[in-house]
N, C-alpha and C positions, 0 to 999 in steps of 0.2 A: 195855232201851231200844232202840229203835228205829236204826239205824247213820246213816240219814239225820238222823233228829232229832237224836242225840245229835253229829254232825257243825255243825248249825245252831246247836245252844244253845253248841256251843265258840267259833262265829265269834263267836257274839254277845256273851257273856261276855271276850271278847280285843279286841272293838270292830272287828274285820273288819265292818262294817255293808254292806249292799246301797242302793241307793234306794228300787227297789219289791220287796215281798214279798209273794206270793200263796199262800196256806197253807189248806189244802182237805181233807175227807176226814168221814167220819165216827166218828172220836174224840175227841171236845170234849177230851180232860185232856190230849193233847198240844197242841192250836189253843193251850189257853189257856197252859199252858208255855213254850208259843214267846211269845207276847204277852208273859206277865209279866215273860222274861227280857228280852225287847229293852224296855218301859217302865223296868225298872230301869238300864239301862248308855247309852241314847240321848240323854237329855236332863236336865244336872246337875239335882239335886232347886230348884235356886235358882231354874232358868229355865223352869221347866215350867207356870207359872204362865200365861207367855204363849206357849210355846212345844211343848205336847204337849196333844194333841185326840184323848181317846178319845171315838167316835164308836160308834152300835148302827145298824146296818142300819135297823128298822124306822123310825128318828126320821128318817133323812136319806134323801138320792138320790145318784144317784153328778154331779149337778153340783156339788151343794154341796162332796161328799167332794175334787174336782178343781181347786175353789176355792179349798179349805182348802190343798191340796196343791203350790198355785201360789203363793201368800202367800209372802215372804222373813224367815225367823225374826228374831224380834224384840229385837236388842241381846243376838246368839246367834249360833253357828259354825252350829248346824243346828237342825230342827222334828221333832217326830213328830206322824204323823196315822193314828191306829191305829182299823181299820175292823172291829167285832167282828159277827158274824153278818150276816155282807154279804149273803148269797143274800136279804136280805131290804130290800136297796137300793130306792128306786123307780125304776124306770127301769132294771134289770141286765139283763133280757129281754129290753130293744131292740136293735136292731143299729144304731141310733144311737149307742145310751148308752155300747156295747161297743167301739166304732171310738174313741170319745173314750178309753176306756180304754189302749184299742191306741194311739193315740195319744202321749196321756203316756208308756206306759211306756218307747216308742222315745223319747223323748226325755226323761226326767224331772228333775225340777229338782234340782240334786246338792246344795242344801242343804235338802232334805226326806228323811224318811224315809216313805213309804208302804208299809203292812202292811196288807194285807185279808186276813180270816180268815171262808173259807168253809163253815159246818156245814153239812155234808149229810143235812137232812132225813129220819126215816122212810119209806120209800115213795117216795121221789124220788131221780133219778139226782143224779150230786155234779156237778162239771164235768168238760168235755169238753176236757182239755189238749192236744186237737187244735187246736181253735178256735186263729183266729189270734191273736187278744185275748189268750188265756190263754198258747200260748205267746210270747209278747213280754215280760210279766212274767218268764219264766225266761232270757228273752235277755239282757236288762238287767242281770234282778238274780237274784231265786229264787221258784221255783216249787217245789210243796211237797207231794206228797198222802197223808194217815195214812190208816191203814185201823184199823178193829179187831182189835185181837188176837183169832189164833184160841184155843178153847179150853184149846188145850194147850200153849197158851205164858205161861196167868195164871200158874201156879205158879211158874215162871222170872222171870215177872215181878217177883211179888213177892221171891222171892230178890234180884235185881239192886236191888230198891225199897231193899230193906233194907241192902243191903251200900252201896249209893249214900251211905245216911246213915250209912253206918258202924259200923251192927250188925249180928251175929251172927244169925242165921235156921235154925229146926230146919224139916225138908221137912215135918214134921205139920205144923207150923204154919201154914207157907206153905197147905197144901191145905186147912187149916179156914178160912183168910178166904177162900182162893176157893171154897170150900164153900159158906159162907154169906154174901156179897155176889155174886156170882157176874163179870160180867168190865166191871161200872163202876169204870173204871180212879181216877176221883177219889176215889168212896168208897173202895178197897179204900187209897190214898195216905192218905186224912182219917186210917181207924183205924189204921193203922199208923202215924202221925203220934203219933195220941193214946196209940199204947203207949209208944212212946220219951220222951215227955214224964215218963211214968211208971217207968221203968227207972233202974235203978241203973248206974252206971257196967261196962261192960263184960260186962254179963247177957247171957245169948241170950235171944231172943227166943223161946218154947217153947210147945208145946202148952197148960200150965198160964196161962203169962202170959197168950195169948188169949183162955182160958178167962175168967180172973179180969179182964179189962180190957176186954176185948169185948161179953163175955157173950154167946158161943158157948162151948155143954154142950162139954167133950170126952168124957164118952159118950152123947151122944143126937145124934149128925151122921151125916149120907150115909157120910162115911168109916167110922165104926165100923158101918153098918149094913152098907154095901157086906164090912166085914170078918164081921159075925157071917155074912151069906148065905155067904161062903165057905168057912166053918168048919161050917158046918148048924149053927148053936149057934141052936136053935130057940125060946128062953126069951130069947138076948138076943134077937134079932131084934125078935121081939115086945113087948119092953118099949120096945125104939126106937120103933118102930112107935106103940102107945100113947103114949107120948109126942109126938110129933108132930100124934098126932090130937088131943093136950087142949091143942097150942100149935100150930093150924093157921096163923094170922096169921104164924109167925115161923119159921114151916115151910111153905109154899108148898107143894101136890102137883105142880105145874107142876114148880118148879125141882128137886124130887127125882126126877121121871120121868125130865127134861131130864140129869141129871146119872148116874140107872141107864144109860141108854140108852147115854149115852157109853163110860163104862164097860164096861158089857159088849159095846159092839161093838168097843172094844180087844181083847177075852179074845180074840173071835172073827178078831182079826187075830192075837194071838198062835200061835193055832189053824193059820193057815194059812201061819204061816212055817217054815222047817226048823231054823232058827237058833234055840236055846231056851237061848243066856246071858242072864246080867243086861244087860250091854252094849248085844247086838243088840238085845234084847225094849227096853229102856229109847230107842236109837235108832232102829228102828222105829214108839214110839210118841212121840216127843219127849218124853221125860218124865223127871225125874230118876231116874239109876241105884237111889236110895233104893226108890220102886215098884214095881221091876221086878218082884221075888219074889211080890209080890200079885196080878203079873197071871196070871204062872206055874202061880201056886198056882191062880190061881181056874181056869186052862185044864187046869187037873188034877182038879180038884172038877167041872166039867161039861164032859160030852163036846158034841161039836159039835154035834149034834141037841137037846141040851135047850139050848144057848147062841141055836139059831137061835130056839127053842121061848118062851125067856124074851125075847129082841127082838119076839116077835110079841106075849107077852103085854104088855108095857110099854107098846106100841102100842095098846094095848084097852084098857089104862088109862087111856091120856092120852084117847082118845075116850070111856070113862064120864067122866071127871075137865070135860070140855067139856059134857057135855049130849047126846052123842050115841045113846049107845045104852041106858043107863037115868039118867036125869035125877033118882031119887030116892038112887041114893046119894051117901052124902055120902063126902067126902073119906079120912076115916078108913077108912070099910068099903072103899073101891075099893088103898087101899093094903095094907091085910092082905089081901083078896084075892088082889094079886099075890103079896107075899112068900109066901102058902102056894102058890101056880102056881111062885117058883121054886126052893121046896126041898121041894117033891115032883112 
């Protein structure tokens, strides 16, 4: 969890409430986190009938949002007017619409609660909590902005998911959903939802369990392949391999390059540090002390020159795997390809 987020959902859960809230960034599974937990605690289930207005950016503008916001709850201590996918207001681009914004928040009505929750778009900047507009909302009340997790903190993540709900978590485990969901924080929350519903009281949550609930192979994944490459175990390898090329749909070549790459340009940081415990190498790479030997081992199975040698090849993959440099193989041939470039 996040320290600022998990800081908010405390306020909110204890009824510390703000007036206005502005929550921004490009992680939809915390925006909506935040949302769900302040519609739960703001407004008793009795009076929300007249007194709670989830609203979506594209149906409204921000006068209507400001109108709603000005209203005095109805036979009510207070309102919520919860604004979900705002960047998509009419009227959020003006510097009219924006001043009106800045407006309210300098003075906002203490018996409302306004929450706007900004998703920042693909390809488009988020906001700019310079602007005056935006910070006013944090003078008032709270300003707010998630980023996405980087890669190497989904494993932690799903550990903290787990232990959050109160089960036990094996690190294989954790690494097979972020294996194969890769860092959509709500999917990897959904399946892990869906194991616990299924577990018996007090189970860990295990490599097998995933297997069997998920339905991610526990031997035909990145992780075991990443394992056979480093063992030269040349018969699994290739059976992984095959396999993925006769279940390409649920095997991406994208997300398996994406995920080689990462990986061995760890080895290649392992490589260049002095420090070679489990400790350093695992805080080095932010990664559970569980890993570390794997990385170790793998900077012991290739020297620096075939490590640099296999990042160039991955690289040459992902351009056949696009179209670029021969357009007729398929998925399957361009991945055995590699795996024979990096165990010979």
């Amino acid at each position: 969890m996040i320290p600022a987020v998990n800081t908010l959902l405390k306020d909110i859960r204890n009824k510390r409430l703000a007036p206005v809230y502005l929550i921004h960034g490009d992680e939809p599974y915390y925006l909506d986190r935040i949302a769900d937990e302040l519609e739960k605690v703001a407004v008793p289930v009795a009076e929300r009938g007249f007194n709670q207005f989830v609203l979506f950016g594209k149906d409204t503008d921000v006068g209507a949002v400001l109108n709603y916001a000005r209203r005095y709850p109805f036979m009510a201590e207070r309102q919520l007017v919860l604004v979900k996918e705002a960047q998509l207001m009419g009227g959020i681009g003006d510097k009219s619409s924006q001043q009106l914004l800045e407006d309210y928040a300098q003075n906002p009505l203490t018996s409302t609660i306004l929450m706007m929750c900004f998703t920042r778009e693909d390809g488009k900047a988020g906001l700019d909590e310079r602007k005056t507009w935006v910070k006013a909302f944090g003078q008032k009340g709270v300003l707010l902005g998630v980023k996405k997790l980087y890669e190497n903190k989904l494993v932690d993540w799903v550990a903290d998911y787990c232990h959050e709900q109160g089960a036990k978590v094996s690190p294989k485990a954790c690494q097979m959903l972020v294996d194969a969901i890769g860092n959509d924080l709500k999917r990897l929350a959904g399946e892990i939802d869906k194991i616990l519903l299924n577990l018996h009281v007090g189970e860990e949550i295990s490599a097998g369990t995933v297997e069997r609930l998920v339905g991610i192979s526990k031997e035909y994944n990145v992780f075991e392949l990443q394992k056979a490459l480093v063992q030269r175990d040349v018969v699994k390898a290739n059976r992984i391999v095959d396999y993925f090329g006769r279940n390409a749909k649920d095997n991406p070549l994208i997300v398996i390059l994406t995920q080689l790459f990462q990986y061995f340009s760890r080895v290649l940081m392992v490589q260049a540090t002095k420090e070679q415990s489990d400790k350093a190498v695992a805080a080095l790479l932010g990664i559970n002390p569980f890993f570390a030997k794997d990385y170790l081992s793998a900077a012991r199975t290739f020297p620096l020159p075939k490590v640099v040698a296999i990042i160039h090849a991955i690289r040459r993959s992902d351009a056949l795997a696009k179209g670029i440099e021969s357009p007729s193989m398929n998925e399957g041939d361009i991945l055995r390809q590699l795996v024979f470039d990096i165990l010979h």
